[in-house]
Biotite code that builds the C-alpha atoms (Angstrom):
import biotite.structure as struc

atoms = struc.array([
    struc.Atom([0.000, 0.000, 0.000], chain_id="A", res_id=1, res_name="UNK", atom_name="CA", element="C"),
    struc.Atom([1.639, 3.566, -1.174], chain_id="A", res_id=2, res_name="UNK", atom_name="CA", element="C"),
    struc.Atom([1.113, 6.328, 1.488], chain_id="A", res_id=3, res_name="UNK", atom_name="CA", element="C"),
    struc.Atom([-1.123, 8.909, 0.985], chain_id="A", res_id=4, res_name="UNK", atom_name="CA", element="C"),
    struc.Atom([-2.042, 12.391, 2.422], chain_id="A", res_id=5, res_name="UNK", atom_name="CA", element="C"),
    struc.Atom([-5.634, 12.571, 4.525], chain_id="A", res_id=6, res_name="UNK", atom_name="CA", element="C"),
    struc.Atom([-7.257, 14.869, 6.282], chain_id="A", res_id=7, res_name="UNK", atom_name="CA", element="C"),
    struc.Atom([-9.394, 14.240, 9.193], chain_id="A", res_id=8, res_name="UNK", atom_name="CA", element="C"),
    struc.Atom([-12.041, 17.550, 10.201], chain_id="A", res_id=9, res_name="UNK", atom_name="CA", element="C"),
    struc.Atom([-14.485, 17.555, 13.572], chain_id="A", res_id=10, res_name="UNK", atom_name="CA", element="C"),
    struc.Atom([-17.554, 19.590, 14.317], chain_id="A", res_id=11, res_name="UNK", atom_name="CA", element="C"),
    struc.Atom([-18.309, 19.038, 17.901], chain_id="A", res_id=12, res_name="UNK", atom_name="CA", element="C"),
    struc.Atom([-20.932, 21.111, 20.108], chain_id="A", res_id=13, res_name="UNK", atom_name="CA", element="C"),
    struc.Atom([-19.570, 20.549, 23.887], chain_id="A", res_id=14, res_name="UNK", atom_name="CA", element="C"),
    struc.Atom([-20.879, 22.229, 26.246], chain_id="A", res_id=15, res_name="UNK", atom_name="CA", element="C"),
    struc.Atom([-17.666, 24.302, 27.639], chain_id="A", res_id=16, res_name="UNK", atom_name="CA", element="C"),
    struc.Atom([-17.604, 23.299, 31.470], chain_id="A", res_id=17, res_name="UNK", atom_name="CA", element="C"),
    struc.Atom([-17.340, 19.530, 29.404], chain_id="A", res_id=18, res_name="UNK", atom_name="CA", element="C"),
    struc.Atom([-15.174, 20.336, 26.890], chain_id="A", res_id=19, res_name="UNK", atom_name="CA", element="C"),
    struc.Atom([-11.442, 19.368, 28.566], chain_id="A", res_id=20, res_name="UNK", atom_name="CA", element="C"),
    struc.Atom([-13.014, 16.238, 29.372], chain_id="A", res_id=21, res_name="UNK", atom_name="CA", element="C"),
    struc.Atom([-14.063, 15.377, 26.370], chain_id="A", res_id=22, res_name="UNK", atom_name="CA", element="C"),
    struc.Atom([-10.314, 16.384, 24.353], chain_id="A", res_id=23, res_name="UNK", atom_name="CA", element="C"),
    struc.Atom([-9.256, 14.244, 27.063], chain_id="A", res_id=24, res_name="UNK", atom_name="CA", element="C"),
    struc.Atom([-11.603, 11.297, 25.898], chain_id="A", res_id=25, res_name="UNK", atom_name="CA", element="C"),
    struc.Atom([-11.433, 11.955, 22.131], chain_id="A", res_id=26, res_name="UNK", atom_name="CA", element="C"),
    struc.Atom([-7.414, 11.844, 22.240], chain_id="A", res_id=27, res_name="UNK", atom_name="CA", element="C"),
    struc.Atom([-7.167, 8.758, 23.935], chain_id="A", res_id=28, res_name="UNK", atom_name="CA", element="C"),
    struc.Atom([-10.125, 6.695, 22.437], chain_id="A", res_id=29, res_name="UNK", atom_name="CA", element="C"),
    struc.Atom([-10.613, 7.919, 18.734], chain_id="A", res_id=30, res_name="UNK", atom_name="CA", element="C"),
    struc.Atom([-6.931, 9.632, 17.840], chain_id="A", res_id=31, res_name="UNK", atom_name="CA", element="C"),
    struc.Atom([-4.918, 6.277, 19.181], chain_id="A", res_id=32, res_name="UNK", atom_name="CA", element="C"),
    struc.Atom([-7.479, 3.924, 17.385], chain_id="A", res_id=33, res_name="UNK", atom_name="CA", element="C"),
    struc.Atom([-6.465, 5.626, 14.203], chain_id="A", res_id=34, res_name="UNK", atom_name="CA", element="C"),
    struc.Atom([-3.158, 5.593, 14.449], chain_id="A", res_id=35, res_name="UNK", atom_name="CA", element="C"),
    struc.Atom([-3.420, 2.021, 14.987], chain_id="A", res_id=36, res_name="UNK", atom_name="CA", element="C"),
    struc.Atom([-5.644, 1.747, 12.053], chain_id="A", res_id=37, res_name="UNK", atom_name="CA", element="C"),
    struc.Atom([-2.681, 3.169, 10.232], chain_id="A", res_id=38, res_name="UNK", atom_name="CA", element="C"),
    struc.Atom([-0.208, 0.959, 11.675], chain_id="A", res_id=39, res_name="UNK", atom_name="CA", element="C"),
    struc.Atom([-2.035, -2.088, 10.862], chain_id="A", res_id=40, res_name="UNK", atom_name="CA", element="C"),
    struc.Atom([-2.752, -0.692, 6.906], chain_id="A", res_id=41, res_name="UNK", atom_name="CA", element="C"),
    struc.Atom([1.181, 0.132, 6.960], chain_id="A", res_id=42, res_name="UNK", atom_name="CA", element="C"),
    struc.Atom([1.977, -3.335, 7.103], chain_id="A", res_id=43, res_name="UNK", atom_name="CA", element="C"),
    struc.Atom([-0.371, -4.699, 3.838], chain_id="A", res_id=44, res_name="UNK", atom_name="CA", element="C"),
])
């Protein structure tokens, strides 16, 4: 598989008093999922 260039754009509406919380959530959960997405496509 040749590499490629992507880009990846997020409308969210979070409340503010919830919004460090959810970055915090987001970045761990969705953000290392795709890089392992990536990792596992690297390899084909």
């Amino acid at each position: 598989m040749s590499g490629g260039n992507a880009i990846l754009i997020v409308w969210t509406d979070i409340p503010a008093e919830e919004e460090d919380a959810f970055n915090e959530w987001y970045n761990r959960e969705q953000v290392l999922g795709r890089n392992a997405l990536r990792l596992m496509n690297m390899g084909d």
